[in-house]
C-alpha positions in Angstrom: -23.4 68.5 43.2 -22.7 64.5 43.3 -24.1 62.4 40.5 -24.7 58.9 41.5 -22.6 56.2 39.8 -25.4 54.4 37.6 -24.7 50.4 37.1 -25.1 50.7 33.6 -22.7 53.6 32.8 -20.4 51.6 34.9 -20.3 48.6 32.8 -20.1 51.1 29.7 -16.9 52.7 30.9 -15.1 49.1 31.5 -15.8 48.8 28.0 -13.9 51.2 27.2 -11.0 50.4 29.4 -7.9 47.8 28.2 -6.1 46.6 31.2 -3.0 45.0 32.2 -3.2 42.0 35.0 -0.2 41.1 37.6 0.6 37.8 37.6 1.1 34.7 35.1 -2.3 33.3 36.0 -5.7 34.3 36.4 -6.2 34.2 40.3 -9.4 34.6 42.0 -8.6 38.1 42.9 -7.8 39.1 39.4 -10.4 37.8 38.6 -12.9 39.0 40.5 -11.4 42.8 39.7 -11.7 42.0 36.1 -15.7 40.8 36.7 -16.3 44.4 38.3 -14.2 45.9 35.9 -15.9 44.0 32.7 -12.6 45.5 30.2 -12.7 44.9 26.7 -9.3 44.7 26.6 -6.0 42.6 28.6 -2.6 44.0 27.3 -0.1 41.3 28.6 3.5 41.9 29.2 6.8 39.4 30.2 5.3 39.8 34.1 2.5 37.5 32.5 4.8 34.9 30.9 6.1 32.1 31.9 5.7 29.2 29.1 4.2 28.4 26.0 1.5 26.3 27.6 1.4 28.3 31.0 0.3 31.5 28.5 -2.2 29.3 26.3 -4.0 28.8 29.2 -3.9 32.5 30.7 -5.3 33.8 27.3 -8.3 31.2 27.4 -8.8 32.5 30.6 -9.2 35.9 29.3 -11.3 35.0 26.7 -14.2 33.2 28.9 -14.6 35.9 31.3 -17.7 37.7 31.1 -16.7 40.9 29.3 -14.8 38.6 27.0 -11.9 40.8 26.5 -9.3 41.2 23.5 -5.8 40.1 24.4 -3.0 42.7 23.4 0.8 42.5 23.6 3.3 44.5 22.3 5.3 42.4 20.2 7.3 45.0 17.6 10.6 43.0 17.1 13.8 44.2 18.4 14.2 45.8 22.1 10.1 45.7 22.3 9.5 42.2 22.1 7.3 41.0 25.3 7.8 37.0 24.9 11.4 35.3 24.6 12.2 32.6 23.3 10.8 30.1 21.8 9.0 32.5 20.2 11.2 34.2 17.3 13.0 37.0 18.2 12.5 39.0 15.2 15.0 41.7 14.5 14.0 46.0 15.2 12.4 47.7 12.5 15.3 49.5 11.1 17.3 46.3 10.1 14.0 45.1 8.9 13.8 48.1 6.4 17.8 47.9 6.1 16.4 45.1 3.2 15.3 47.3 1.1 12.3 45.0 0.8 8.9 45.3 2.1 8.0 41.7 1.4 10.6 40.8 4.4 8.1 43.4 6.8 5.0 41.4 5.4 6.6 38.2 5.9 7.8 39.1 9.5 4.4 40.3 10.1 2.4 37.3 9.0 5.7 34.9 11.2 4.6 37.0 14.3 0.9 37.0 13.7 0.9 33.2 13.5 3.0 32.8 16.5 0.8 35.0 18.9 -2.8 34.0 17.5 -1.5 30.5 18.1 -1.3 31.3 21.9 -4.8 33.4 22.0 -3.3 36.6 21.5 -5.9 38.7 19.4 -4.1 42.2 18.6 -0.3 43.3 18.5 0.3 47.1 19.3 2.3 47.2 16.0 3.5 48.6 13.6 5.5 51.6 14.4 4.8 54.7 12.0 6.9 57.0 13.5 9.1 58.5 10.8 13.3 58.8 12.8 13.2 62.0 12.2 15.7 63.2 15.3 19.0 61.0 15.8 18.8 62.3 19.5 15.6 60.9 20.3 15.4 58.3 23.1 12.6 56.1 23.2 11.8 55.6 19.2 15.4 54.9 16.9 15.7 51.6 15.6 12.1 50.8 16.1 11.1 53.1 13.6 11.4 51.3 9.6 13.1 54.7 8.5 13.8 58.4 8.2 11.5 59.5 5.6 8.2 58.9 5.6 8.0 57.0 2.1 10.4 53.9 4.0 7.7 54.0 7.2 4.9 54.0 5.1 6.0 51.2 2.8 7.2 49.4 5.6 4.7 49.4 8.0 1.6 49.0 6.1 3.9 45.9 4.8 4.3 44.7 8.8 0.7 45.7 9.3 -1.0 43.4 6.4 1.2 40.6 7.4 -0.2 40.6 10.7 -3.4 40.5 9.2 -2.6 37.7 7.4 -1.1 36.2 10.4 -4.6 36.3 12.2 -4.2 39.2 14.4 -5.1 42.6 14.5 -2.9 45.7 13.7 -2.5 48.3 15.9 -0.3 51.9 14.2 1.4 54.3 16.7 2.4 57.0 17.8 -0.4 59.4 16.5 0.8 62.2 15.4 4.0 61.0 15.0 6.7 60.5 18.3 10.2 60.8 16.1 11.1 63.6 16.5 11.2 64.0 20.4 14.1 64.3 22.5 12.7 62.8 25.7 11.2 59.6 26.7 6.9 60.1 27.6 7.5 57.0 29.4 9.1 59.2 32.2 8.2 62.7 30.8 6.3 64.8 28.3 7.9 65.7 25.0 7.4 68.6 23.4 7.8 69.0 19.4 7.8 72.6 17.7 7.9 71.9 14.4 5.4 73.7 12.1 2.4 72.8 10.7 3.7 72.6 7.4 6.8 70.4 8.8 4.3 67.8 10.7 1.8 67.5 7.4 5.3 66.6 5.4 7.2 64.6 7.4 5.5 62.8 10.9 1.9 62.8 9.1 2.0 61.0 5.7 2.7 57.4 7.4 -0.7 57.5 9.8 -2.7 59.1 6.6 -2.1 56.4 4.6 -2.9 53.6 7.4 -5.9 55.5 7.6 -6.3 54.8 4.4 -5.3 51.4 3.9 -8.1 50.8 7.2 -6.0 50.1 9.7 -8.0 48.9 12.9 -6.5 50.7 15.6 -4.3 53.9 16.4 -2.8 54.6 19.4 -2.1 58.3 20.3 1.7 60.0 21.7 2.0 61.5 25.1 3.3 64.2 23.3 2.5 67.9 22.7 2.6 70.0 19.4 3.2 73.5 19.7 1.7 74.1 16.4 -1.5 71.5 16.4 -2.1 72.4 20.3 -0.2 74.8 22.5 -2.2 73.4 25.5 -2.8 70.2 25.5 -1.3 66.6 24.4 -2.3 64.7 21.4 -3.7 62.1 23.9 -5.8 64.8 25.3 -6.1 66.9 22.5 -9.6 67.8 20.7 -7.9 69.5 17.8 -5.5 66.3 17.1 -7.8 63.3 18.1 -11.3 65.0 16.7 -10.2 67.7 14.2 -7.1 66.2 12.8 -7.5 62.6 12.6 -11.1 62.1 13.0 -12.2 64.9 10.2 -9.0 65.9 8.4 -7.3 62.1 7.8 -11.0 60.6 7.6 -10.2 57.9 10.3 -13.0 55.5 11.3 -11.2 52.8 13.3 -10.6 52.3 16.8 -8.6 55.7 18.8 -6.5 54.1 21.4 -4.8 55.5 24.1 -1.4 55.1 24.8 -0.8 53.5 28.6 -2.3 56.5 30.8 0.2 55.6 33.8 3.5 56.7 31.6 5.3 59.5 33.2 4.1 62.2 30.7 0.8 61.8 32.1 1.2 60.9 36.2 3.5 63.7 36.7 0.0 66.1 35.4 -3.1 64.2 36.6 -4.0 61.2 38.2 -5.2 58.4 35.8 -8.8 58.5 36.6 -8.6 62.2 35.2 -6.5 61.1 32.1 -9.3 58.7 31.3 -12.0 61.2 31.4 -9.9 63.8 29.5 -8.7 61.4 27.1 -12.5 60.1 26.3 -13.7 63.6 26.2 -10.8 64.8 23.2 -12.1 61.8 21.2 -10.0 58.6 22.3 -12.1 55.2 22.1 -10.0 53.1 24.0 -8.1 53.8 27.4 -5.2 52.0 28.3 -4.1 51.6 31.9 -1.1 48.6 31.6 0.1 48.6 35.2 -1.6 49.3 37.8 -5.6 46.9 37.8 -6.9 49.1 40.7 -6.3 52.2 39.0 -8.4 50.8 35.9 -11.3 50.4 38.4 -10.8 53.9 39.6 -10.8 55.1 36.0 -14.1 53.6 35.4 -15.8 54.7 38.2 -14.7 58.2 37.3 -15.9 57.6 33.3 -19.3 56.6 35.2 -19.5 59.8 37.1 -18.7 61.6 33.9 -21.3 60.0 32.5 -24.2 60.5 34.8 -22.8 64.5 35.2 -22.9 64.4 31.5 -18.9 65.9 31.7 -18.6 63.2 29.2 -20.9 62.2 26.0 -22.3 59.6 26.5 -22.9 59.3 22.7 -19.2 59.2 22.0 -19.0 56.4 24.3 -21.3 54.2 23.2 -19.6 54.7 19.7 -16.7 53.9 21.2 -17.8 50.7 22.8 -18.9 49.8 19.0 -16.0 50.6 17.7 -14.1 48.2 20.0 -16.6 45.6 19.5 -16.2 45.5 15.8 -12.5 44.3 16.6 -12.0 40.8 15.2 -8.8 38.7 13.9 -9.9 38.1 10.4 -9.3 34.4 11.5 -7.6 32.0 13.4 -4.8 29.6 13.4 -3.6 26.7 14.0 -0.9 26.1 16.7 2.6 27.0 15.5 5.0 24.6 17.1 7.4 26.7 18.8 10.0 27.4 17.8 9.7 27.8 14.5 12.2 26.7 12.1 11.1 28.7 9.1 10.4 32.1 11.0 13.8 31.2 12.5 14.9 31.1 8.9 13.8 34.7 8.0 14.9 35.9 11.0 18.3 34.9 9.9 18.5 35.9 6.4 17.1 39.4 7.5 19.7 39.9 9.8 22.0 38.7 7.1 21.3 40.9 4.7 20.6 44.1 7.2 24.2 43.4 8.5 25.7 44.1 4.9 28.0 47.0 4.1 26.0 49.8 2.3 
């Protein structure tokens, strides 16, 4: 039987859909796909920079379309740092912990958080809280504050009320915990088989205490436990999004997916599937980076969910609330750029990271 696609549950699921756009400016194409779409999110990447100014103006953009969308980046310091300079190219995680000082991670946080709410940018998809748990894994290392999960902890929920401060929000991944994989979700789907006992010790600890501390946003890992799920993905996972982090860890903030067109995901569904599946295990927010015509698909096939009530609708609309409820706790002032005193840290950081031990 075909449901009809109902306007309304098709401006609910862009609500729940954070995009990425193509081009440096908002062009009327873009624009008119983002109307349709109505997203309550725009992740932007270095595709979408090409100046200070050039981005000021692509954010405001952003913000006066009609959906009036968040602005996301990724922005974690180190190899993941979407804008050059003269923004300041703030060192990876790892030398950040190397300090042996948290203060450093809140003061890098807040540097950063000035810098991008400056420009318009409203959330950074940081900090990291995977513990390095596995010297052969590929995609995490230095971008992780440590190897035990005391050092992530203290670190991160350092970085993460620094970029409060800063005037942007916080946003913890990779739930439960991507350290310990030996393959890249960007191109394929990890597998960890540690037990139960192993994950509540080790990979938990840092995204129970962010929980904790309130942190706005979590983003889930492409990744599949053995002993939380032998089926499914976290992303896709009832037992981890609902059971574990929803009722277990006592989480109330905003479930993000990670980027639904990474290769752990395309290579098992198409992303208008992921979407549904990830909404239906208890994910708020989808993410779809890449690809603007496959974020329309995906909410066409969240409205025929909908209507065919495959999806609840109740969970959606929480959802939708959820995202709503995410603010900067204020903004700032331009930064002039660069910025001789973040410059400053950035130095003495790498200074004292670079030390013999």
């Amino acid at each position: 039987m075909k449901y009809p696609m109902i306007e309304e549950d098709r401006q609910l699921a862009g609500r729940v859909i954070c995009t990425g756009i193509p081009g440096l400016r908002l062009d009327p194409t873009t624009r008119d796909a983002l109307v349709q779409l109505r997203p309550s999110g725009i992740v932007l990447f270095r595709r979408n920079y090409e100046s200070v100014e050039q981005l000021r103006e692509l954010t405001a953009a952003l913000h006066a379309l009609p959906s009036v969308p968040l602005v996301a980046i990724d922005h974690e310091g180190g190899a993941v740092m979407r804008l050059p300079a003269p923004f300041t190219q703030f060192p990876a995680a790892r030398s950040v912990a190397q300090t042996g000082a948290p203060e450093f991670a809140f003061a890098v946080g807040k540097a950063m958080g000035l810098e991008l709410a400056s420009i318009g940018i409203d959330l950074n998809f940081a900090p990291v809280l995977d513990v390095d748990s596995n010297p052969g894994n590929p995609v995490i290392g230095e971008r992780s504050f440590g190897a035990t999960p005391e050092a992530v902890t203290m670190f991160a929920l350092a970085l993460m009320n620094g970029l409060h401060a800063g005037g942007v929000i916080s946003c913890g991944k990779h739930f439960p915990g991507h350290g310990d994989t030996d393959r890249d979700s960007h191109l394929e789907l990890p597998v960890v088989k540690r037990r139960r006992d192993q994950l509540g010790a080790t990979e938990l600890p840092p995204f129970r205490a962010a929980a904790a501390a309130g942190i706005p946003v979590l983003m889930t890992a492409h990744v599949l436990y053995s002993a939380l799920d032998e089926q499914r993905p976290a992303t896709f996972s009832r037992r981890i999004l609902r059971d574990l982090l929803r009722l277990e860890l006592g989480y109330s903030g905003v479930i993000a997916s990670d980027d639904l067109g990474m290769g752990a995901v395309s290579t098992h569904a198409s992303v208008p599937e992921a979407a549904v599946s990830a909404l239906q295990a208890g994910a708020d927010w989808i993410l779809i980076c890449n690809d603007l015509q496959q974020a329309l698909q995906a909410a066409d096939r969240i409205a025929v969910a909908l209507a065919s009530d495959a999806l609840d609708r109740v969970h959606v609309v929480k959802a939708t609330e959820r995202i709503r409820r995410l603010t900067p706790s204020h903004r700032t002032p331009a930064v002039s750029l660069p910025a001789p005193e973040h410059e400053a840290l950035n130095q003495r950081i790498r200074a004292i990271a670079a030390r013999p031990l």
